[in-house]
N, C-alpha and C positions, 0 to 999 in steps of 0.2 A: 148286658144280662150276665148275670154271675152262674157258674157253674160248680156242681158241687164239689169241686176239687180247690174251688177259690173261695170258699165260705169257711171261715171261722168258726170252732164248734168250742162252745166251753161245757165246762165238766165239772163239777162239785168233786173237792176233794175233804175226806171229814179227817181230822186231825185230833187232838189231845185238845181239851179246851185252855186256853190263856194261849195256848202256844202256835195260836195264827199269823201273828205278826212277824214271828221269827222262821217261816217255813215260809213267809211271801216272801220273804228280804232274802230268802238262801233260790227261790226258784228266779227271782228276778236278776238276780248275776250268773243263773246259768240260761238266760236267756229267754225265758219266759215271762207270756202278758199274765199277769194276775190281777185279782180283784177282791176284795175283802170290805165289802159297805160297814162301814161304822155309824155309832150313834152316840151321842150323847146323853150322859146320864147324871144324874144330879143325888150323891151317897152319902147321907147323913154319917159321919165317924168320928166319933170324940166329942159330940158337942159342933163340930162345925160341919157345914154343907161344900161338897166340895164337887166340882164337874169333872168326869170320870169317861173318858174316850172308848168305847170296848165296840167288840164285834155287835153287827146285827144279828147275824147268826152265829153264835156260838160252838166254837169246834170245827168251822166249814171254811173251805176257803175253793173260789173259783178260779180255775184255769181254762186257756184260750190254747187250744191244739191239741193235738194227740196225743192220749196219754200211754198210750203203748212205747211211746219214746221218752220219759221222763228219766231223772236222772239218775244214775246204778245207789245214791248217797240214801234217796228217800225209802225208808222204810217201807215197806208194802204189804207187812202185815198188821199194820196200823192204821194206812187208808182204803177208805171206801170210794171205790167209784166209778 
């Protein structure tokens, strides 16, 4: 039986949008699980159809642990959460 000191709690972290990918790659070398569900998207530009990787959710990115501990780099009055 797990106890609530052994369960994994994640957290929404809302960020600038496009710029999820680059805040999961900087939380991920300082040690943290993240999570960022992508989707595929199909964007007509120029005349050609092209398949285009982006967030599910836009601006959000989830985190696995305490966010009272996060690290002194990330801005905080930028996220929500």
């Amino acid at each position: 039986m797990m106890t609530d000191n052994d369960m994994m709690c994640w957290h929404a972290l809302y960020t600038a949008p496009k710029s999820e990918h680059k805040l999961m790659q900087r939380l991920n070398a300082a040690g943290y699980t993240t999570y960022c569900p992508m989707q595929a998207v199909f964007v007509k530009w120029k005349g050609h159809t092209r398949k285009v990787i982006t967030p599910l959710f836009s601006g959000c990115l989830f985190v696995a642990g305490n966010v009272s501990e996060l690290p002194h780099w990330l801005p905080r009055r930028r996220l929500l959460y």
